[in-house]
PANUFI-100524 format. One record per residue (C-alpha): x, y, z; residue in one letter; residue number from 0. Coordinates in steps of 0.2 Angstrom, whole numbers, plus 5000, padded with zeros to 4 digits. Each point is the difference from the previous one (the first is absolute). Layout:
<vogus>
      X      Y      Z   fiba   vexza
      X      Y      Z      A     NUM
...
</vogus>
This chain:
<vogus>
      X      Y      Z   fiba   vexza
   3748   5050   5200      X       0
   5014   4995   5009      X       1
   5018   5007   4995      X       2
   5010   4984   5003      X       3
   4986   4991   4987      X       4
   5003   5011   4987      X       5
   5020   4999   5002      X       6
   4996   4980   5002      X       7
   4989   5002   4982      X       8
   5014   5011   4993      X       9
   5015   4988   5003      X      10
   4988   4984   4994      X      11
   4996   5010   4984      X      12
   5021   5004   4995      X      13
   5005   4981   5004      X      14
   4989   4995   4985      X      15
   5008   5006   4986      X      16
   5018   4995   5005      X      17
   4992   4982   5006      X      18
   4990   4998   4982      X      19
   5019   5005   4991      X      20
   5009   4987   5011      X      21
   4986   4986   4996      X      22
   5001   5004   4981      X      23
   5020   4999   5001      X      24
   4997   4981   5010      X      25
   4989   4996   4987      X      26
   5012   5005   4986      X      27
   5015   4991   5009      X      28
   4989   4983   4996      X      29
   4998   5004   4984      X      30
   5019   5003   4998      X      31
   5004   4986   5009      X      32
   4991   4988   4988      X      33
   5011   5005   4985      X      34
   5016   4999   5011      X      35
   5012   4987   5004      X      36
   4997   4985   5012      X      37
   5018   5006   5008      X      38
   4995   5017   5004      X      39
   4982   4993   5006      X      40
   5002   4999   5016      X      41
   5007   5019   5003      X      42
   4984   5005   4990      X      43
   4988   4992   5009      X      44
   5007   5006   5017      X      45
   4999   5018   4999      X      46
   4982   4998   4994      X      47
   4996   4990   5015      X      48
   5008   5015   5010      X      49
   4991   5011   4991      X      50
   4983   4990   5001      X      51
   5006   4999   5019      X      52
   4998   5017   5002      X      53
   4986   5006   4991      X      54
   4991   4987   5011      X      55
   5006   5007   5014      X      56
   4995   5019   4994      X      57
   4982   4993   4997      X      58
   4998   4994   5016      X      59
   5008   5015   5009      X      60
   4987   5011   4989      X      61
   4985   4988   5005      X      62
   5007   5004   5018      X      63
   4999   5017   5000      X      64
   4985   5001   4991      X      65
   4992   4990   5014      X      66
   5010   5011   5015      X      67
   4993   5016   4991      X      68
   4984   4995   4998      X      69
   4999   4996   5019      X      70
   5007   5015   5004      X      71
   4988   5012   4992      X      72
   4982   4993   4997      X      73
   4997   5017   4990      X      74
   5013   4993   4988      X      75
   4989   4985   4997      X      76
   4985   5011   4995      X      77
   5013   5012   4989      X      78
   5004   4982   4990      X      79
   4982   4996   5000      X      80
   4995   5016   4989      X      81
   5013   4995   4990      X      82
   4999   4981   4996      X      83
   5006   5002   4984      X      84
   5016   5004   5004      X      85
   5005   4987   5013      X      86
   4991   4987   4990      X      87
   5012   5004   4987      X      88
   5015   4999   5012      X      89
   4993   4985   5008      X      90
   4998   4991   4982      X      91
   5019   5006   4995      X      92
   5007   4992   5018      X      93
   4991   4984   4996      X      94
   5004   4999   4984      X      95
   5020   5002   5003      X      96
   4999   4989   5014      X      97
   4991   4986   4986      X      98
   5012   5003   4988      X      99
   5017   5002   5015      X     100
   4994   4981   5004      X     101
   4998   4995   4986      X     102
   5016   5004   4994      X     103
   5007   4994   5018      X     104
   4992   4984   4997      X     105
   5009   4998   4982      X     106
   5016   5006   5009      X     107
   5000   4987   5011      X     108
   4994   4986   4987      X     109
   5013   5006   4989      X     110
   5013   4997   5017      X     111
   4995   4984   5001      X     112
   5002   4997   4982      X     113
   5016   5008   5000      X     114
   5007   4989   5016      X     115
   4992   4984   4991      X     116
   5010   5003   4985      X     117
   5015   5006   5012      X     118
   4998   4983   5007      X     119
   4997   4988   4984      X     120
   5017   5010   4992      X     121
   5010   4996   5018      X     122
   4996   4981   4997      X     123
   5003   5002   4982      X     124
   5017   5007   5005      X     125
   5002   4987   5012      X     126
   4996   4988   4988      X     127
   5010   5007   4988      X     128
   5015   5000   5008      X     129
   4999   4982   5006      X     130
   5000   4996   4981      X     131
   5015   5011   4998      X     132
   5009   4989   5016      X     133
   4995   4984   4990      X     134
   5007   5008   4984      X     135
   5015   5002   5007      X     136
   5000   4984   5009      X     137
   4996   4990   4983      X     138
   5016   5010   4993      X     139
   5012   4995   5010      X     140
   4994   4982   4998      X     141
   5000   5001   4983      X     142
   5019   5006   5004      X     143
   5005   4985   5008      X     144
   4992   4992   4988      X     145
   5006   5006   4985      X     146
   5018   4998   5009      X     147
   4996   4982   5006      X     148
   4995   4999   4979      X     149
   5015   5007   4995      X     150
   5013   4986   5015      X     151
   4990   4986   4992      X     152
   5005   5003   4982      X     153
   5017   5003   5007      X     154
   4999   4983   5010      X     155
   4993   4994   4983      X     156
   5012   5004   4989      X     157
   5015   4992   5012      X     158
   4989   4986   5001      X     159
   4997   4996   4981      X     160
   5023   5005   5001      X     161
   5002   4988   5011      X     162
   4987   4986   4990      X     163
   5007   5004   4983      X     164
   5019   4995   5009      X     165
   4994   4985   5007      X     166
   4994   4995   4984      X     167
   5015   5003   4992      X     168
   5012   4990   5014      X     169
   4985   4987   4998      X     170
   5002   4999   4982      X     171
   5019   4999   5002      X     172
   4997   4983   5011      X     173
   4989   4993   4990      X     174
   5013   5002   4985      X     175
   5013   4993   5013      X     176
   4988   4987   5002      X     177
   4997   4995   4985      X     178
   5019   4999   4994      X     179
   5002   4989   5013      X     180
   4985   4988   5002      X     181
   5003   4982   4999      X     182
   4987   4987   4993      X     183
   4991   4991   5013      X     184
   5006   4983   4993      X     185
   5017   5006   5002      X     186
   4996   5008   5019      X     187
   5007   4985   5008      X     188
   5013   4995   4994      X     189
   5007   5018   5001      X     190
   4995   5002   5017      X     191
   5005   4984   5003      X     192
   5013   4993   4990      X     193
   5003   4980   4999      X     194
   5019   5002   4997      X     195
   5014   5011   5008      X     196
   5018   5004   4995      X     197
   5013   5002   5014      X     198
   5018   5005   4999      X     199
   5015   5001   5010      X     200
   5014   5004   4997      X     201
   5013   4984   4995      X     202
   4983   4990   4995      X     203
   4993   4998   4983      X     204
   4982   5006   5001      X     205
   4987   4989   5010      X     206
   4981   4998   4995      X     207
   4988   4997   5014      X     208
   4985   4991   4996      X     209
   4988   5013   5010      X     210
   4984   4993   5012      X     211
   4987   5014   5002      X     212
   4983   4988   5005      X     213
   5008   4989   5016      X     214
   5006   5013   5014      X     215
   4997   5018   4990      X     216
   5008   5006   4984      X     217
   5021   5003   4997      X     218
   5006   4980   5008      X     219
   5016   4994   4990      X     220
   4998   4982   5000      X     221
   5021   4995   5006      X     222
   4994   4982   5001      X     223
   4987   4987   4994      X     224
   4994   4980   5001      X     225
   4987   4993   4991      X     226
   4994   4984   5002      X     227
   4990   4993   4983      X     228
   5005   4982   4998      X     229
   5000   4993   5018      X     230
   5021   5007   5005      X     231
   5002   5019   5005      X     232
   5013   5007   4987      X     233
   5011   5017   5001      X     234
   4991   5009   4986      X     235
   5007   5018   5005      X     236
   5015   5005   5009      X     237
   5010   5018   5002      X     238
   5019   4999   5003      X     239
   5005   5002   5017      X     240
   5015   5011   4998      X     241
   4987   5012   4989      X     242
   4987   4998   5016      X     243
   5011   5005   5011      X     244
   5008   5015   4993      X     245
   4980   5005   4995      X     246
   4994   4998   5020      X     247
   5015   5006   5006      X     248
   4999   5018   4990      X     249
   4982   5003   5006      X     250
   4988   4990   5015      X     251
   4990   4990   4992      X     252
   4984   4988   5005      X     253
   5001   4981   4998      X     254
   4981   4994   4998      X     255
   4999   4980   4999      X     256
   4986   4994   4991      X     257
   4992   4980   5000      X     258
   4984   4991   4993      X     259
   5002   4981   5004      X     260
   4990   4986   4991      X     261
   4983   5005   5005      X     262
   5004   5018   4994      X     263
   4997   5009   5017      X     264
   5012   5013   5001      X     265
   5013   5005   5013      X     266
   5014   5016   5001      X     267
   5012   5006   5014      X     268
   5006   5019   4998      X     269
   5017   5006   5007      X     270
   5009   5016   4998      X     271
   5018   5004   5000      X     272
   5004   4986   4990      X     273
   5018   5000   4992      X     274
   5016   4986   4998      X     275
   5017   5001   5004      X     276
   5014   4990   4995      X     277
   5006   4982   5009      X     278
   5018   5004   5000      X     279
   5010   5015   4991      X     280
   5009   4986   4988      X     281
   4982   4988   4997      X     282
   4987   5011   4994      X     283
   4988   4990   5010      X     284
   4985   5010   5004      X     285
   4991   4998   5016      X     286
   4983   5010   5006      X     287
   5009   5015   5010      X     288
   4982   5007   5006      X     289
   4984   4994   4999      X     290
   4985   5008   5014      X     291
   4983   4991   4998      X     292
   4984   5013   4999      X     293
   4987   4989   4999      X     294
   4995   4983   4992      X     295
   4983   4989   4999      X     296
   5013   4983   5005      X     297
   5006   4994   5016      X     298
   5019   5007   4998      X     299
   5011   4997   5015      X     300
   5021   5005   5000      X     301
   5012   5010   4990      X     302
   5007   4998   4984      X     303
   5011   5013   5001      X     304
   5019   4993   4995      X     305
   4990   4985   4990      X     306
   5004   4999   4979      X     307
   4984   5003   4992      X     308
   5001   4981   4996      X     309
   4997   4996   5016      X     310
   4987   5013   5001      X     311
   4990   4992   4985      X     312
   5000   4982   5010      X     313
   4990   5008   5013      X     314
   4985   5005   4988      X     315
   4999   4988   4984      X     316
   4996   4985   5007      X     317
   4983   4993   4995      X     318
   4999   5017   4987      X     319
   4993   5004   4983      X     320
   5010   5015   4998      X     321
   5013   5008   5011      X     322
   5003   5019   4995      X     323
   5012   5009   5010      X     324
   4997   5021   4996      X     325
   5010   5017   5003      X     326
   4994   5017   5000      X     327
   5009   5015   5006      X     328
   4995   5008   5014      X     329
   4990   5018   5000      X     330
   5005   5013   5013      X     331
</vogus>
């Protein structure tokens, strides 16, 4: 036989024992890596794929050299002919650590996958888990502003309901007021609208005004009025003159001349600035001193400024039923 086979049998048979001790110590790493952690997993799991690794590879650089020696030396095939027994049992211990080294190496590598699917599912649970947490903190500060929108409300509130409980009160005050002072509506009229009027001036007893509030609009002093009721116009109302004059004379006045003839149509002629000064400084003879027409529903044609108020009267009573000559003082 051959002295490089037998060296090539001698190194094959030493590599066994150390390669049957590695294989148990990978097969007791998977049994220590099933009671262990998930975390520490993955460390496991690839030192026993280094050491499967490698014990792969020794088996095949063993099957190799078995195959280079046995092609070197034919006597070398007859020696492990005569001795069947022994390679068989060498032949049956490499298969059977290559069965068990895949088998574990396929575990491994299901077990990887298992590992990376869970790595995978507790990355999207992470993911997932932290958008909740950025909605969490979303949904507080909302209820933030919320709760201090809440709280400017009742604020706004209370100031409100202040503010209503005041105006209730100043309404309550006026409707007191009110009260105190409210006239019956029978008596309305004639308080807002008085049918008599007392004026004074100074060197005069007191004059009361008959007071027209239907004809031209409310406040007219009647100074003058004819009535005709049996056929012939009488004087039935007349103000002194020297009172009339001092009263137009203190304040402008409005003259407003008002007819209804026989068939009771109705005629007037407005003028402003109406007011009477004296004839002479010795005769207290009163003439119209002014007298500007503003409008009329008669043909009225010249002046009658300088004219008595008699003279004034002819131009308007003829064919009348009543003659009313009035005075209102003039508003700014």
């Amino acid at each position: 036989m051959d002295e490089d086979g037998l060296v090539d049998l001698e190194l094959l048979s030493q590599d066994s024992p150390s390669e049957g001790s590695e294989t148990n110590a990978t097969t007791e790493g998977f049994e220590v890596l099933s009671t262990e952690s998930n975390e520490n997993n993955y460390q496991k799991v690839k030192s026993i794929l280094d050491k499967a690794s490698k014990i792969i590879k020794s088996k095949d650089n063993q099957i190799d050299n078995l195959i280079t020696a046995l092609n070197k030396s034919p006597d070398l095939k007859k020696i492990l002919e005569n001795s069947p027994r022994d390679l068989s049992d060498t032949e049956k211990i490499t298969s059977d650590q290559l069965q068990v080294t895949t088998a574990l190496l396929d575990s491994a590598i299901l077990l990887v996958k298992s590992l990376e699917a869970q790595n995978h599912e507790f990355k999207d649970r992470l993911e997932e888990l932290s958008n909740i947490k950025d909605e969490l903190n979303q949904a507080k500060v909302l209820l933030e502003m919320s709760e201090e929108k809440v709280e400017n409300l009742e604020i706004e509130k209370q100031e409100a309901e202040e503010l209503l409980a005041a105006k209730d009160e100043v309404i309550k005050n006026y409707e007191s007021r009110i009260k105190r002072f409210k006239i019956d509506p029978e008596d309305q009229d004639k308080v807002e609208h008085p049918t008599k009027e007392v004026v004074r001036i100074a060197g005069f007893p007191p004059k009361v005004f008959e007071v027209e509030n239907n004809v031209a609009g409310p406040g007219w002093k009647i100074i003058r009025r004819f009535t005709n009721k049996t056929g012939t116009l009488k004087l039935e109302f007349d103000v002194c003159e020297d009172f009339l004059a001092d009263l137009t004379n203190e304040k402008r006045h409005q003259l407003y001349v008002y007819l209804v003839d026989k068939d009771e149509n109705t005629s007037y002629a407005l003028y402003d600035n109406f007011a009477l000064h004296p004839w002479s400084e010795i005769i207290h003879n009163w003439l119209i001193k002014s007298m500007d027409l503003l409008e009329t529903s008669m043909n009225l044609y010249g002046n009658f400024e300088g004219k008595t108020l008699q003279s004034l009267d002819q131009s308007f009573i003829h064919d009348c039923k009543l003659y009313q000559l009035m005075i209102k003082e003039k508003q700014k």
